[in-house]
N, C-alpha and C positions, 0 to 999 in steps of 0.2 A: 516784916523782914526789911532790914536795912536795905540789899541790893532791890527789891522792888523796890521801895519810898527813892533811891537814889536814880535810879533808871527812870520812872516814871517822872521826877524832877528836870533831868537830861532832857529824855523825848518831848516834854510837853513845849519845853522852849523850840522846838522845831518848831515852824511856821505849816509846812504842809501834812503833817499828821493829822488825823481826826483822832478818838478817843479809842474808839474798836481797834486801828491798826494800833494806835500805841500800846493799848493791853494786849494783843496780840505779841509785840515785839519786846515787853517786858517779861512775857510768859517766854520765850521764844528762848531769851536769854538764861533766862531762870534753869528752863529744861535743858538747856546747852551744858552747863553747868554743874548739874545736878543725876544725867544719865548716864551709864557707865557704859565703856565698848562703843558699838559702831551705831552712829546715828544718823537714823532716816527718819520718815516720815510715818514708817508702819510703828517704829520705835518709840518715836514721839508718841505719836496716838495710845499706844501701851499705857504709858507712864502719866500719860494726861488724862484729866477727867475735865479738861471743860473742852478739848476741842478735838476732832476724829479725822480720821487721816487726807479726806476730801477739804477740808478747812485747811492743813496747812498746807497742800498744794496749791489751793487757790490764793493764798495769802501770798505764799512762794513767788506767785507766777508775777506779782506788783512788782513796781522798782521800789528799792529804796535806796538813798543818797549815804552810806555811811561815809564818806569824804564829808560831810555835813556833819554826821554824830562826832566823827574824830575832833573834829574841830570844837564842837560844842566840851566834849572831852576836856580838851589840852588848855584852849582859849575861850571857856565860861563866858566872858564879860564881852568878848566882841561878838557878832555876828557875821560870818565868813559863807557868800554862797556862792553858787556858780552854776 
């Protein structure tokens, strides 16, 4: 699928990802995406077969910097943190 291979391109140039949250957050996208009506986490889990609804709370509960993605977005070739 284009928007994984393209997402996972995106996330991997982040410096503080490991491999788990970035499939995590290319799955995350995907399901954002792809579910129709009101989305939560019991909704999620529905529609999902690799992860149950205890996973994306916990995943939830991390930071993530998308001030970072944005940038990796718009401005590819720099690297912008803060």
């Amino acid at each position: 699928m284009k928007v994984e291979a393209t997402l996972t391109t995106i996330l991997s140039k982040m410096p503080n990802l490991n491999k788990s949250r970035r499939d995590f957050l290319v799955h995350c996208f995907v399901m954002f995406l792809s579910v129709r009506g009101k989305i939560n986490f019991l909704s999620l889990s529905r529609h999902s077969y690799e992860y149950v609804e205890s996973s994306y709370r916990n995943h939830f509960d991390m930071n993530f910097d998308f001030s970072s993605l944005n940038s990796f977005l718009f401005y590819p070739q720099e690297v912008v943190t803060m």
